[in-house]
C-alpha positions in Angstrom: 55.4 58.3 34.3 54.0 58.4 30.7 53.9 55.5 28.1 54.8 56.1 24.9 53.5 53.8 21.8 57.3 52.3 21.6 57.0 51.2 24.7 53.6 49.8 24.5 54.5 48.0 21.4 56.9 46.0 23.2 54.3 44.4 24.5 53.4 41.4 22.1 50.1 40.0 21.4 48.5 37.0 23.5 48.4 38.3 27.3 45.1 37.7 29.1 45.6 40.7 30.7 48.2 43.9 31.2 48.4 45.5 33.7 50.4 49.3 34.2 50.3 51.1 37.6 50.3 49.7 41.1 46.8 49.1 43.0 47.9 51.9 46.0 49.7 53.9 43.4 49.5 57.9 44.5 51.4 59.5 41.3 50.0 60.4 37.9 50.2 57.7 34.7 49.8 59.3 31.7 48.7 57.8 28.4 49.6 59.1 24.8 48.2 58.1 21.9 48.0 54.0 22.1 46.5 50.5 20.8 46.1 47.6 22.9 45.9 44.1 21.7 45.1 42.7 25.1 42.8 43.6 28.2 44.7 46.3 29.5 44.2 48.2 33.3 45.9 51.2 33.9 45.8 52.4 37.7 47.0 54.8 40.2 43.9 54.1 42.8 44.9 57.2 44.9 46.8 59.1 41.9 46.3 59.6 38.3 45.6 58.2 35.5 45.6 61.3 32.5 44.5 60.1 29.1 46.3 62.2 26.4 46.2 60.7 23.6 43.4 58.1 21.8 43.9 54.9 23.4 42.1 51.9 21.5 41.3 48.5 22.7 42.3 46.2 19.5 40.3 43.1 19.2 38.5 42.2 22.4 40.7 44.2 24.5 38.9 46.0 27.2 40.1 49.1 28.4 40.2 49.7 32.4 41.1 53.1 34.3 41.6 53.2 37.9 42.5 56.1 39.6 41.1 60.4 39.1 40.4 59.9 35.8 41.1 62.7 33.6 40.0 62.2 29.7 41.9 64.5 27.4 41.5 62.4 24.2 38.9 59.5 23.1 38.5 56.5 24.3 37.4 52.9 21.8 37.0 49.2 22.0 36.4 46.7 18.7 34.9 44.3 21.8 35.3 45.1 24.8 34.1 47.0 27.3 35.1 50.5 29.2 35.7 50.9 32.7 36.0 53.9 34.4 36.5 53.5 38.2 37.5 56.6 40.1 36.0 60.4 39.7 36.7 61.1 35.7 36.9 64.5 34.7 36.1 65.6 30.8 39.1 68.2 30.1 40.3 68.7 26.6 37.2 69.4 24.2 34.3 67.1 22.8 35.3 63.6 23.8 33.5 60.2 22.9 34.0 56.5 24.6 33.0 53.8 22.2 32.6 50.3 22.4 29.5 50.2 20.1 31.4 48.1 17.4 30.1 44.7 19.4 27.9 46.3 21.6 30.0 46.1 24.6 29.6 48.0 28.2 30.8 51.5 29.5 31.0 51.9 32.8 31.9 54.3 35.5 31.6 54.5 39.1 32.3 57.4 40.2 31.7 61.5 39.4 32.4 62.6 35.8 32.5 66.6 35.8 34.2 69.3 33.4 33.0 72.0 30.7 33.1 69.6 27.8 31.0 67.4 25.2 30.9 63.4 26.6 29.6 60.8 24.4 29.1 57.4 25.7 28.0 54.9 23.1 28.0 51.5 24.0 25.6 50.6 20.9 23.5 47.7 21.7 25.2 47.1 25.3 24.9 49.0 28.7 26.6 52.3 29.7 26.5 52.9 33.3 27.0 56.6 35.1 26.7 55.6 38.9 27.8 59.2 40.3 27.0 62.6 39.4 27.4 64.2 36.2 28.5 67.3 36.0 27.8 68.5 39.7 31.3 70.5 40.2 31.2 71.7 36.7 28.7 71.5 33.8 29.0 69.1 31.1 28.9 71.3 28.4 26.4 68.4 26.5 25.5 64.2 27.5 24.6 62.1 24.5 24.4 58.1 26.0 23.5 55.6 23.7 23.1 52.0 24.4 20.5 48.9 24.6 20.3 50.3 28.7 21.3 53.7 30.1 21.7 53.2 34.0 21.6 57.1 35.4 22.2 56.6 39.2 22.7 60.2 40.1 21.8 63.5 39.3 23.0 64.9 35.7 23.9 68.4 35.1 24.6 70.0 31.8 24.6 73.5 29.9 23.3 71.7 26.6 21.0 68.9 25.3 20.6 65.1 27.3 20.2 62.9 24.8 19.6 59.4 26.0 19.4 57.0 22.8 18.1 53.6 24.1 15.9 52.5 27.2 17.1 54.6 30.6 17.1 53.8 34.4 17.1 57.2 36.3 17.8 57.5 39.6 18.7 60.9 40.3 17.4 64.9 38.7 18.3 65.8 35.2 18.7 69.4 34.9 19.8 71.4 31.5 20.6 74.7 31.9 20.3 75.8 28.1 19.4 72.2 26.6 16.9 70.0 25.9 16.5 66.4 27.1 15.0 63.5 25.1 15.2 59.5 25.9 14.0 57.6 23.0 13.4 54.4 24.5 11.4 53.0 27.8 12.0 54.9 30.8 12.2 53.2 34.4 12.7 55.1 37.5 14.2 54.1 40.7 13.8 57.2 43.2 11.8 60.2 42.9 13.1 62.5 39.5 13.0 65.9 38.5 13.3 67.1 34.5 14.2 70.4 34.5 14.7 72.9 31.2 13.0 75.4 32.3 16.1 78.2 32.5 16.1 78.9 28.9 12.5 77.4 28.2 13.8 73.8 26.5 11.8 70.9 25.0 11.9 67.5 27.6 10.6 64.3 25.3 10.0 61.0 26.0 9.4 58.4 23.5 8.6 55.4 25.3 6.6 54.3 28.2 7.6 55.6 31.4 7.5 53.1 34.6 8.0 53.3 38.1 6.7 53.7 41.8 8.3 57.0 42.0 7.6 60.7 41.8 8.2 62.2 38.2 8.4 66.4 37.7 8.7 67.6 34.4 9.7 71.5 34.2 9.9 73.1 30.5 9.5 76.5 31.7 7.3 77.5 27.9 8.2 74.8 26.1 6.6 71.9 25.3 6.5 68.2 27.2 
């Protein structure tokens, strides 16, 4: 089914929480352009949950998305955070998830793949990629900014990795035409590979880097 604002703005002001879709839903829940005033979580666990328009999380409304994810427009909290659980899957052009107004979380749990921009900017709070990025299809770029970056998995792009705060990695980075750069302390937690070296790309680092764990940094000609 698909919500329109009209419908949503039946909704009045003051619910702890609002919840659309069922918890073993297996259809698709699509989602035009919409504000909540209230902690919303839209789910279809083993369906969809298709993102169509700019949803926006008034107030401290936190946005939660359960289900195969598929972001098609942008995604922002005023204070609250953003949950993604399910694989998500980056389809109509550059898309950016912001809760960076009160430095509030971005999380998700599973996968996130398609051929597009993602930014993720949790501003002084944590944003948290637990699966792969972009191992079924590129990300075309990854800019993460936040007072933490948890990287759990691998990360796989066609342009820059741009981490803008201190980063966890747990998993390879490779950019197939990009360059990668963290600005902030970097802690690993399993053994990582850097790679650029495809088209010859700059990898920087501009904090310490810590952790009993095997670093390879490949730049083809460019500099580290």
């Amino acid at each position: 089914y698909y919500l329109t604002t009209d419908e949503v703005g039946y909704l009045q002001d003051g619910f702890t929480s609002i919840t659309i879709g069922h918890a073993s839903g297996t259809g698709t829940v699509t989602i035009g352009e919409i504000t909540f005033n209230d902690p919303v979580t839209v789910q279809s666990s083993s369906g969809s949950v298709n993102v169509d328009g700019a949803i926006t999380g008034a107030g401290t409304a936190s946005i939660t998305l359960v289900g195969s994810v598929d972001l098609g427009a942008n995604v922002t909290t005023n204070n609250g955070n953003v949950t993604v659980t399910g694989a998500a899957t980056v389809s109509t052009g550059a898309i950016t998830v912001d809760a960076s107004n009160s430095g509030n979380d971005i999380s998700f749990s599973s996968t996130i793949d398609g051929g597009q921009a993602l930014t993720l900017d949790a501003g002084s709070g944590t944003v948290t990629m637990t699966g792969a990025v972009g191992s079924t299809t590129d990300l075309t770029s990854l800019t993460a900014t936040g007072g933490s970056i948890v990287q759990s998995s691998t990360v796989e792009t066609v342009g820059n990795v741009d981490y803008n705060g201190a980063a966890s990695l747990g998993g390879n980075i490779t950019a197939s035409n990009g360059t990668f750069d963290v600005s902030g302390a970097v802690t690993l937690t399993a053994d990582v590979t850097v790679d650029t070296s495809a088209n010859n790309k700059v990898i920087g680092f501009g904090g310490a880097i810590d952790g009993a764990q095997a670093l390879t940094l490949t730049a083809g000609s460019a500099t580290t």
